[in-house]
C-alpha positions in Angstrom: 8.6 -22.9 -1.8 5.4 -21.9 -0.5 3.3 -23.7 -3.3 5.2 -27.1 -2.2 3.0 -27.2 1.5 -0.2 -24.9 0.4 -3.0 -25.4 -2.1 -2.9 -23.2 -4.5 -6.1 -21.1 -4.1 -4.8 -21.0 -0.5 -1.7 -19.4 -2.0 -3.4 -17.4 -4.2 -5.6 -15.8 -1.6 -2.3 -15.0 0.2 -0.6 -13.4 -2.6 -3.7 -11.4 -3.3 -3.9 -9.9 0.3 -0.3 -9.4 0.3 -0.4 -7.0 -2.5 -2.7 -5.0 -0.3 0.5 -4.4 2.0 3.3 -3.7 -1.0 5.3 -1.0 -0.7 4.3 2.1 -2.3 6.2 3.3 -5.6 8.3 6.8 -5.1 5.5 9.1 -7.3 2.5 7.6 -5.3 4.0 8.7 -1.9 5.3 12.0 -3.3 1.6 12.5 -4.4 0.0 11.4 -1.0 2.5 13.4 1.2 2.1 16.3 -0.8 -1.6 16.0 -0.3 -1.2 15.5 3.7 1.1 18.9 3.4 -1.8 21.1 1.8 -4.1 19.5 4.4 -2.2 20.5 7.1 -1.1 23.7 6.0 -4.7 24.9 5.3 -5.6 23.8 9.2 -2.8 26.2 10.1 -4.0 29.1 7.6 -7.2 28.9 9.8 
C-alpha cells in the first residue's frame, strides 16, 4: 500500500489533491450541464 513507502503527511497531501480530480456525482453534473445548456442557448437567442 501506498502508506508502506510514503510518509504519511506525504500521503495525506496526495489524497487531498486527489479529491480535487474525483469524479463528479450524477446530480452535480446534471446541474452543471444544465447550466452550460441555458448559457448557450441564450447566446443563440441573441
Amino acid at each position: 500500500m501506498l502508506l508502506k513507502y510514503r510518509p504519511r503527511d506525504k500521503a495525506t497531501n496526495l489524497f487531498k489533491m486527489l479529491l480535487k480530480y474525483r469524479p463528479r456525482d450524477k446530480a452535480a453534473k446534471k446541474e452543471r450541464l444544465l447550466k452550460r445548456a441555458q448559457v448557450e442557448n441564450e447566446r443563440r437567442n441573441r
